[in-house]
N, C-alpha and C positions, 0 to 999 in steps of 0.2 A: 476517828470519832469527831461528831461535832460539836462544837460549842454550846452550852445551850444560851440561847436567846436571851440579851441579863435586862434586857428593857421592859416593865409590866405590859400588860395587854392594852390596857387604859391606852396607852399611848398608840397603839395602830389606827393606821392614815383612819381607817374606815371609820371608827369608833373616838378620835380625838379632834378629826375637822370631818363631821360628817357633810356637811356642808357643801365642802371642798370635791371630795371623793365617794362616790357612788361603784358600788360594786355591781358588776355585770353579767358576770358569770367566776363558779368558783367551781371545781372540782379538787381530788385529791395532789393534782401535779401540776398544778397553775392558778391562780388568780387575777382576773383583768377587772382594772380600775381605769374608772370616766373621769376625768382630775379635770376642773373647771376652776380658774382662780378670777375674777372681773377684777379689771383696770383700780389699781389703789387698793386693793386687799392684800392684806396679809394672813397667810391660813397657818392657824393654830399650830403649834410645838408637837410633833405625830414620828413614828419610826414608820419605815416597810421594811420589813424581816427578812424579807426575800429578795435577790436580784433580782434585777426585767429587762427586759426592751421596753425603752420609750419610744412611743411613736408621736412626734409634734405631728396633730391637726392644726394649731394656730400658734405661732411664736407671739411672744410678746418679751421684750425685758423683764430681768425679775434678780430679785438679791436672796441668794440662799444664806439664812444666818445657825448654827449649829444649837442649841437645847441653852443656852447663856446672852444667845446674840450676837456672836465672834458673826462678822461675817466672812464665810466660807467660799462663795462664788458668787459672782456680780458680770452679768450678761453682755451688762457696756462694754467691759472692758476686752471685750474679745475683739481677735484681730480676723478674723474668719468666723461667719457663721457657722451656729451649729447645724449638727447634720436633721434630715428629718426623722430619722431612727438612732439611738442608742443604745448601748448596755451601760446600768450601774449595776453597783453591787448595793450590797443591801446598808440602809440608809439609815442613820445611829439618829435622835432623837434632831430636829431641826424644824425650820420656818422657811415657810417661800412667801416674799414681798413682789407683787405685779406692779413692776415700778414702768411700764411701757404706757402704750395707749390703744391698746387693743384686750380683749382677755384672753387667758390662756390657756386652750384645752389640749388635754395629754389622752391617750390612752397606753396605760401600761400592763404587759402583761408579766404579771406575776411568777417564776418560778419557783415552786417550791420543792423542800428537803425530799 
């Protein structure tokens, strides 16, 4: 059985940095999001509920900080680029700072329960 979900709705990407994250297509067993961050933004405090594949269109640096501000992941400090697809899993309440000099578009496809 699963967990249920213990982060309010308020907080999904779509609905807490709409801004950020444009929805593209949704059905009942995926949802794909257009994640656009421009150079020196930081998007709004948001979950996604769901794992995904990200797919990098455009890398840019960026500082992931967790729902407090701890920061979590910092792009600099990698020793290997990252790839241009990944999987996460599903992402607890946080911030992405576009600390590069390009902006940053993702699309991620959604899988859901």
């Amino acid at each position: 059985m699963t967990e249920p979900w213990p982060w309010p709705p308020e907080l999904d990407a779509v609905i807490a940095a709409p801004r950020h994250h444009t929805l593209i297509f949704e059905n009942e067993q995926v949802r794909v999001l257009d994640t656009r961050i421009p150079v020196g933004d930081t998007v709004p405090v948001h979950t996604h509920r769901w794992p995904a594949v990200y797919n990098t269109v455009r890398f840019s640096h960026f500082i992931r900080r967790d729902g407090e501000g701890k920061i979590l992941f910092d792009s600099r400090k990698l020793t290997n680029p990252l790839p241009p697809a990944a999987w996460l899993d599903c992402l607890p309440p946080h911030s992405v700072e576009n600390v590069g000099d390009v902006e940053i578009h993702l699309i991620s496809f959604e899988l859901k329960d």
